[in-house]
C-alpha positions in Angstrom: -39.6 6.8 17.5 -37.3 4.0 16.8 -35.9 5.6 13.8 -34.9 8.2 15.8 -33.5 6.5 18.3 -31.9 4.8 15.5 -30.3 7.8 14.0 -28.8 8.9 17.4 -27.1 5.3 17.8 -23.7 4.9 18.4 -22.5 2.7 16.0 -18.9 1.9 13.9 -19.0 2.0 10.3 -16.0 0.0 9.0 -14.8 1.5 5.8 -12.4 -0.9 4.1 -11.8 -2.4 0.6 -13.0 -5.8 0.0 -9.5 -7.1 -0.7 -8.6 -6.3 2.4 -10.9 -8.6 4.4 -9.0 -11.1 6.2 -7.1 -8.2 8.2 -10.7 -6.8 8.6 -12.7 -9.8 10.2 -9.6 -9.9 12.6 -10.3 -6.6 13.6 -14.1 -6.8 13.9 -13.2 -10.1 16.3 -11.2 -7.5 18.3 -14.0 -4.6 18.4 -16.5 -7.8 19.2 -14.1 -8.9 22.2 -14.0 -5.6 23.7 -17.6 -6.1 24.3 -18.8 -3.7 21.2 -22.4 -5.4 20.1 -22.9 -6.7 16.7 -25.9 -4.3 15.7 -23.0 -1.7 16.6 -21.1 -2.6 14.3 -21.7 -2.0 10.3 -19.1 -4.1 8.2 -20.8 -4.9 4.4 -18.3 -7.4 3.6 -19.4 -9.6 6.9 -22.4 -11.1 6.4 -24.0 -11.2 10.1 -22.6 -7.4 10.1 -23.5 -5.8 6.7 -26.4 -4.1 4.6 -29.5 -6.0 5.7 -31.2 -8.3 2.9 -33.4 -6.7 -0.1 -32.1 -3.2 0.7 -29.9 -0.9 -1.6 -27.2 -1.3 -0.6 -26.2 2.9 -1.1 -28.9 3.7 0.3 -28.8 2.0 3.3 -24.6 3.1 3.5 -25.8 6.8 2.6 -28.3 7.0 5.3 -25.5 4.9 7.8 -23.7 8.0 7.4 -26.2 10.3 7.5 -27.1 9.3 11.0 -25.8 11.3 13.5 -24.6 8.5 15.7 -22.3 6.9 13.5 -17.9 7.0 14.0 -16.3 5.7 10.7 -13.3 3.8 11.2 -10.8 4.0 7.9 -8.7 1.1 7.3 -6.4 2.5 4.9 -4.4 0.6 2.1 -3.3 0.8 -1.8 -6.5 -1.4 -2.3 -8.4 1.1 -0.4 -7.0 4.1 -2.1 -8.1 2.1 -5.3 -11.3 1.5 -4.3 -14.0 4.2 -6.0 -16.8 2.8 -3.2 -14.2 3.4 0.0 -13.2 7.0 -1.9 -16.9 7.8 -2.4 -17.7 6.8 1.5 -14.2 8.9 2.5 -15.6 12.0 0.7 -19.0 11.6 2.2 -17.2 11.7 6.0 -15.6 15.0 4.6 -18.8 16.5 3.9 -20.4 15.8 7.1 -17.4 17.0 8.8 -17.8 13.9 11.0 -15.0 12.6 13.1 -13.3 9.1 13.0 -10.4 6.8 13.4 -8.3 5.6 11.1 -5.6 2.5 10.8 -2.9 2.0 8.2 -2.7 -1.6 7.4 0.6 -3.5 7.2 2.8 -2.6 4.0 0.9 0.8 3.9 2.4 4.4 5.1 1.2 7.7 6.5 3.3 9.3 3.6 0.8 7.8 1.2 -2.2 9.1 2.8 -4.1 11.7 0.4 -7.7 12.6 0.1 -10.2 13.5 3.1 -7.7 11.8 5.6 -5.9 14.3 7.5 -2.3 13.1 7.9 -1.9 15.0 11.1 -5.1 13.3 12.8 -3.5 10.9 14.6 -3.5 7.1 13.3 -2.4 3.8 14.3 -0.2 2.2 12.0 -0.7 -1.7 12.3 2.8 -2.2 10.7 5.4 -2.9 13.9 8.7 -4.4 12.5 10.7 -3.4 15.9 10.4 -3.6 19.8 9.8 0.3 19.3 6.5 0.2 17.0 5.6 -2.8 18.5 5.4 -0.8 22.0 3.7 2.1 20.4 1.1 -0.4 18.6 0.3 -1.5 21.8 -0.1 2.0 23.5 -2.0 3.4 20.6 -4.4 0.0 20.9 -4.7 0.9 24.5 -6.1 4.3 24.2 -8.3 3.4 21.2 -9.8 0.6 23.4 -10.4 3.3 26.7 -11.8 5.9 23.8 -14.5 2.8 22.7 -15.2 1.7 26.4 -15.9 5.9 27.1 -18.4 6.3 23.8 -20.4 2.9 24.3 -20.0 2.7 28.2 -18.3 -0.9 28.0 -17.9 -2.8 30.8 -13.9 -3.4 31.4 -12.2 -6.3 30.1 -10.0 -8.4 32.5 -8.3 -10.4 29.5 -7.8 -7.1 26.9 -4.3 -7.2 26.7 -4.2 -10.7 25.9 -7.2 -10.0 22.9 -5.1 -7.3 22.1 -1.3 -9.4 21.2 -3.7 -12.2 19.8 -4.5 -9.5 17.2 -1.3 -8.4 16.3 0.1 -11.7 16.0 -2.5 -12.3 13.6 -1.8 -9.4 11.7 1.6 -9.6 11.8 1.3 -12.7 9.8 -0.5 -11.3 6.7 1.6 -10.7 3.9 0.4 -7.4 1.5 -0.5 -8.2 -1.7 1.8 -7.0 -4.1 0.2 -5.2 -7.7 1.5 -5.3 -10.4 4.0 -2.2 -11.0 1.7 0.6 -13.2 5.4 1.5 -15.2 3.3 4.7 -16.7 5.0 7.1 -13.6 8.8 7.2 -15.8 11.6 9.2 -16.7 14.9 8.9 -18.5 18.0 10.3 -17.4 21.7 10.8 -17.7 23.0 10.6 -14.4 24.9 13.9 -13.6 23.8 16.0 -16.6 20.9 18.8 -16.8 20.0 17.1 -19.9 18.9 13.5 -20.9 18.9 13.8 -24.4 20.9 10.0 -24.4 18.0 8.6 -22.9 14.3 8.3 -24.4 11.6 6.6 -22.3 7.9 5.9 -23.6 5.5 3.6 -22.9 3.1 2.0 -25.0 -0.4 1.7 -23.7 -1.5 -1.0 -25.7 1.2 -3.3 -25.3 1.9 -2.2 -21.5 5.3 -1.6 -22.5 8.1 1.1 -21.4 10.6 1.4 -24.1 14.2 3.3 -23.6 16.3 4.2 -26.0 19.6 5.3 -25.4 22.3 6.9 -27.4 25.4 7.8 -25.9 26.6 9.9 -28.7 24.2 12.6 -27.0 25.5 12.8 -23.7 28.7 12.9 -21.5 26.4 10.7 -18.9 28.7 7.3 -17.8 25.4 6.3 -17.0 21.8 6.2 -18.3 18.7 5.1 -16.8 15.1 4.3 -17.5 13.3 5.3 -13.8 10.1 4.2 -12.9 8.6 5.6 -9.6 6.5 3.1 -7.4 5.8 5.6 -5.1 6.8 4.9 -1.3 5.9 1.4 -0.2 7.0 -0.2 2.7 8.1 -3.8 1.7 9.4 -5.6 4.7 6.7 -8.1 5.1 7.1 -9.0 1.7 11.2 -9.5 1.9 10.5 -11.3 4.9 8.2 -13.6 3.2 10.9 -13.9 0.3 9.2 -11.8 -2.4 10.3 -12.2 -6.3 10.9 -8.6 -8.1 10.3 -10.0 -11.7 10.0 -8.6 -15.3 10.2 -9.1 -18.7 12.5 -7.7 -21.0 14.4 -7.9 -24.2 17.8 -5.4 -25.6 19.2 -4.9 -28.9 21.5 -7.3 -29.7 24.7 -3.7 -28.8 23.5 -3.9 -25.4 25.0 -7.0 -23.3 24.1 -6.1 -20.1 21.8 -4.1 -17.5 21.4 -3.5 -13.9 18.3 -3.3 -11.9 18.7 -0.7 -9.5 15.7 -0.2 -6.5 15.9 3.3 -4.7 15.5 2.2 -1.1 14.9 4.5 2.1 19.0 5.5 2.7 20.5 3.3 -0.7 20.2 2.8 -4.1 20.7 -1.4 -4.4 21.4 -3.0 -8.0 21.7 -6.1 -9.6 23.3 -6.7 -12.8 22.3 -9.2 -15.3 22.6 -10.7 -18.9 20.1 -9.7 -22.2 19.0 -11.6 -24.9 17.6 -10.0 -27.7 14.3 -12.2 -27.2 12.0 -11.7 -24.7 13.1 -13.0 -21.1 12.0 -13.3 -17.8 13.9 -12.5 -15.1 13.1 -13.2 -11.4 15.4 -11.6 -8.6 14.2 -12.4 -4.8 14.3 -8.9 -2.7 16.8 -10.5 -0.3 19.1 -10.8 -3.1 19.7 -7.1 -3.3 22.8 -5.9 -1.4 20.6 -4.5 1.4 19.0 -4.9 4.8 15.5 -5.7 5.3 15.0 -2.6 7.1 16.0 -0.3 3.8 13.4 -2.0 2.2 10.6 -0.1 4.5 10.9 2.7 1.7 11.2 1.7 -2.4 10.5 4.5 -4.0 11.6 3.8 -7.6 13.2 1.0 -9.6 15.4 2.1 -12.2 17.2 0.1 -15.2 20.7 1.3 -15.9 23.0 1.6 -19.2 26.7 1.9 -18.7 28.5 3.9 -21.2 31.7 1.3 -21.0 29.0 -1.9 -22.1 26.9 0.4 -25.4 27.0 3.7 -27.0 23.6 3.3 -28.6 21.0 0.9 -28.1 17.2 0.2 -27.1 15.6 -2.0 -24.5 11.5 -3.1 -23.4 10.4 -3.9 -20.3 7.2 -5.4 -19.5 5.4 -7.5 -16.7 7.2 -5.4 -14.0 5.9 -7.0 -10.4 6.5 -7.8 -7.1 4.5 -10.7 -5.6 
């Protein structure tokens, strides 16, 4: 009887990577202020909240969501998105054809949602970098509050919309981790021809290395590139907290000089630096970049560029490429 009563239990299921933690227990705090009880709430990376000691822990997540009670809540993120346990519990909501809610934490997008997550669901973005998200943060707060109090009959709360800006202040202040840039997503290219025979990018997988090589002689290009696409993320809060693009790389001794060029959500922004013909590091702040902090909601590629006017032929390795 009580396992049946059990299955037919209202309770959240937090679905979340493990890395992303300290925006979690900050959310839990909130679900707990509105009144939610803790044996309503299933969070396996909190302790007082998680899989119960000297269980299986899939098991015990398998039947969670087998129960007919249960209302996942996705916090969504790259760390997510590279997590196989939060894809495995993702594709298990699928199958039931359960439904949820799901938030994008800060620095993450709804244009990089893919899997079992249906973009068009509605979401709540906890990313507000103007008066305008910030007012829609709070709305969509709001209603996700009145949805909980309806589903677990909560008793209203006189001091919610004080709980409520105490969360996003705190969330506000978390600055994304940054990974290291995966440079295997590349392409070379002679900027305004249908062919890019002048520029040859590869990328060694042992040594983590892209490699252009880039020959003039073969194109009527002013200007060749190595590209590497990041995919879109949304770097405000880390240009706010004076994030470092930085890299390693080295040139043949016939090419001087190089730009780094980031492709931003309205502008391409570049800086131009020395080589050396030994491996360097080089370390350029995102602020440095000739562009406001509001462009930088959208980098989509970073690109290194060969001008005809400083080499005809040459070859240059990159390595290291991060953001942090």
């Amino acid at each position: 009887m009580s396992q049946a009563r059990n299955k037919n239990k209202k309770m959240l299921f937090i679905s979340h990577a493990e890395k992303d933690i300290s925006i979690v227990e900050k959310f839990v705090d909130l679900l707990l202020d509105m009144g939610i009880s803790e044996k309503s709430i299933l969070c396996s990376s909190i302790s007082e909240l998680g899989v119960p000691l000297k269980v299986e822990i899939y098991d015990y997540l398998r039947n969670t969501l087998d129960s007919k009670g249960v209302i996942p809540i996705f916090m969504l993120s790259d760390n997510y998105y590279k997590s196989p346990a939060c894809l495995n519990e993702m594709g298990a909501v699928w199958i039931k054809q359960t439904d949820y809610f799901f938030f994008l934490l800060p620095g993450f997008t709804f244009s990089q949602i893919k899997g079992a997550i249906n973009p068009r669901k509605r979401g709540i973005s906890l990313d507000c970098q103007s008066e305008h998200t910030l007012k829609n943060l709070k709305a969509d707060l709001n209603h996700f509050h009145t949805e909980l109090e309806d589903i677990f009959s909560l008793k209203p709360l006189q001091l919610w919309e004080r709980r409520r800006d105490e969360f996003i202040s705190a969330i506000q202040s978390h600055v994304p981790v940054t990974n290291p840039i995966n440079m295997r997503n590349h392409e070379g290219f002679c900027i305004g021809q249908y062919t890019h025979e002048g520029s040859k990018v590869t990328f060694d997988t042992h040594t983590s290395t892209l490699c252009a090589y880039i020959d003039f002689h073969l194109t009527e290009a002013e200007i060749c590139s190595a590209v590497i696409y990041t995919g879109e993320r949304n770097l405000t809060r880390q240009w706010q907290a004076g994030a470092i693009l930085s890299f390693d790389l080295k040139a043949s001794a016939s090419i001087k000089t190089l730009e780094v060029e980031c492709r931003l959500r309205n502008r391409d922004s570049r800086i131009s630096f020395p080589t050396s013909e030994l491996w360097t590091h080089y370390q350029f702040r995102l602020s440095e970049f000739p562009a406001d902090v509001s462009e930088w909601v959208a980098l989509k590629e970073i690109k290194f560029l060969v001008r005809r006017k400083s080499s005809l032929i040459g070859h240059f390795e990159v390595k290291n490429l991060t953001i942090e």
